[in-house]
C-alpha positions as CSV (number, residue, x, y, z in Angstrom):
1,X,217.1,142.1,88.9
2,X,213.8,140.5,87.7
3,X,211.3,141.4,84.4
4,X,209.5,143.7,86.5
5,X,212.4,146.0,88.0
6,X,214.0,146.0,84.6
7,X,210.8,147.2,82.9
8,X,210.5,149.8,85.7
9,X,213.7,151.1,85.4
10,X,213.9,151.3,81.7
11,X,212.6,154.4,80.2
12,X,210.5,152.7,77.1
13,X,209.0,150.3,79.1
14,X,207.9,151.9,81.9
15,X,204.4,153.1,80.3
16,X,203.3,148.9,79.5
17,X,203.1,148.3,83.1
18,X,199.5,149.5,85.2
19,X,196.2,149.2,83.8
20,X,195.9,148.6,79.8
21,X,194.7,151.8,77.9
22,X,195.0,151.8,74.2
23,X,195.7,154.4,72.3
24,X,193.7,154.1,68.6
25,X,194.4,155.6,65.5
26,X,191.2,156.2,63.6
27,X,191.3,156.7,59.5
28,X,190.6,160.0,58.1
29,X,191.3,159.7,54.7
30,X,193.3,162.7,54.3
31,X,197.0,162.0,55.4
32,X,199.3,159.7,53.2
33,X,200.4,156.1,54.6
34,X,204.2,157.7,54.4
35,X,203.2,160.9,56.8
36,X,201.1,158.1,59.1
37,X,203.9,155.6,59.3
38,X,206.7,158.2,59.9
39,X,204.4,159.4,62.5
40,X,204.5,156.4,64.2
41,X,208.0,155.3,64.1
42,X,208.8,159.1,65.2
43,X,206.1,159.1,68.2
44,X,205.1,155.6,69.3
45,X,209.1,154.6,68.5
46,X,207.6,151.7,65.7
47,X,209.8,150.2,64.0
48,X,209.2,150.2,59.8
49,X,207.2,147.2,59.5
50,X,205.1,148.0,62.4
51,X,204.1,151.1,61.4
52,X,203.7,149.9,58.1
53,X,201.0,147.1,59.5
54,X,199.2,149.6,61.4
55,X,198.6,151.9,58.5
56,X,197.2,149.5,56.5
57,X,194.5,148.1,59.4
58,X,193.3,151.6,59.7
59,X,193.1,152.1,56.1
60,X,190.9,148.4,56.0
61,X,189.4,148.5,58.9
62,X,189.1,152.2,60.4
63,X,191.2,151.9,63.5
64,X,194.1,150.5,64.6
65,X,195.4,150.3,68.6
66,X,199.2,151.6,67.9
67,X,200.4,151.5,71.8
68,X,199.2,149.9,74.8
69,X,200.2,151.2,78.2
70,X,199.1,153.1,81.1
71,X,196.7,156.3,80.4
72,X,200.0,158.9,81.4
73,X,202.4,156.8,79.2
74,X,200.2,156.8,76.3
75,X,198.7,160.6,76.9
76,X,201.7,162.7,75.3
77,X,202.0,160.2,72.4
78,X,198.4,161.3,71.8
79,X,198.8,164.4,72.2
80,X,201.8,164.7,69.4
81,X,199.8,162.8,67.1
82,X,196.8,164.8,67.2
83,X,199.0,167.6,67.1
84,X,200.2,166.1,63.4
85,X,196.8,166.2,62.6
86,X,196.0,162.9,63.0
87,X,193.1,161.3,64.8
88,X,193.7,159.3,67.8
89,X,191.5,158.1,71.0
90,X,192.9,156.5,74.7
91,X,190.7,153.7,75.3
C-alpha cells in the first residue's frame, strides 16, 4: 500500500489531501491561552506544544493557520470552534 492509499484510508488524514484551505484562528482578546489551547488539542487533535505555538502567534501576530486540509475536512472543526466562541475563518 503506498503514502496515498494509507492517507486515504486513515481517518485523520484523509482531510490533508484535495485542494489546501486553511482554517485561521484570529485573536480576540477575550479567551485565555489555556481555553484556546485546549480547544485545539480537543478539535484540531494538536498535540500540547502545538497548540501552545499557535496561541502565542495569534496573540503576536493576530492569526494563526491551525489546520490545513480540504474545505469539508476543515468545515466541522470550524464550526466547533466558533461554537466555543472562538473566531476562526477557511481560507
Amino acid at each position: 500500500m503506498d503514502i496515498r492509499e494509507q492517507v486515504r484510508k486513515h481517518p485523520d488524514l484523509s482531510g490533508i489531501s484535495g485542494k489546501g484551505h486553511y482554517l485561521i484562528l484570529h485573536n480576540d482578546d477575550v479567551h485565555t491561552f489555556d481555553y484556546v489551547i485546549t480547544s485545539l488539542i480537543e478539535i484540531c487533535k494538536h498535540d500540547v506544544h502545538q497548540a501552545e505555538q499557535c496561541a502565542y502567534i495569534v496573540h503576536y501576530k493576530g492569526k494563526c493557520d491551525v489546520k490545513k486540509g480540504s474545505y469539508d475536512f476543515l468545515h466541522p472543526m470550524k464550526d466547533r470552534l466558533a461554537d466555543k466562541g472562538l473566531s476562526v475563518t477557511i481560507d
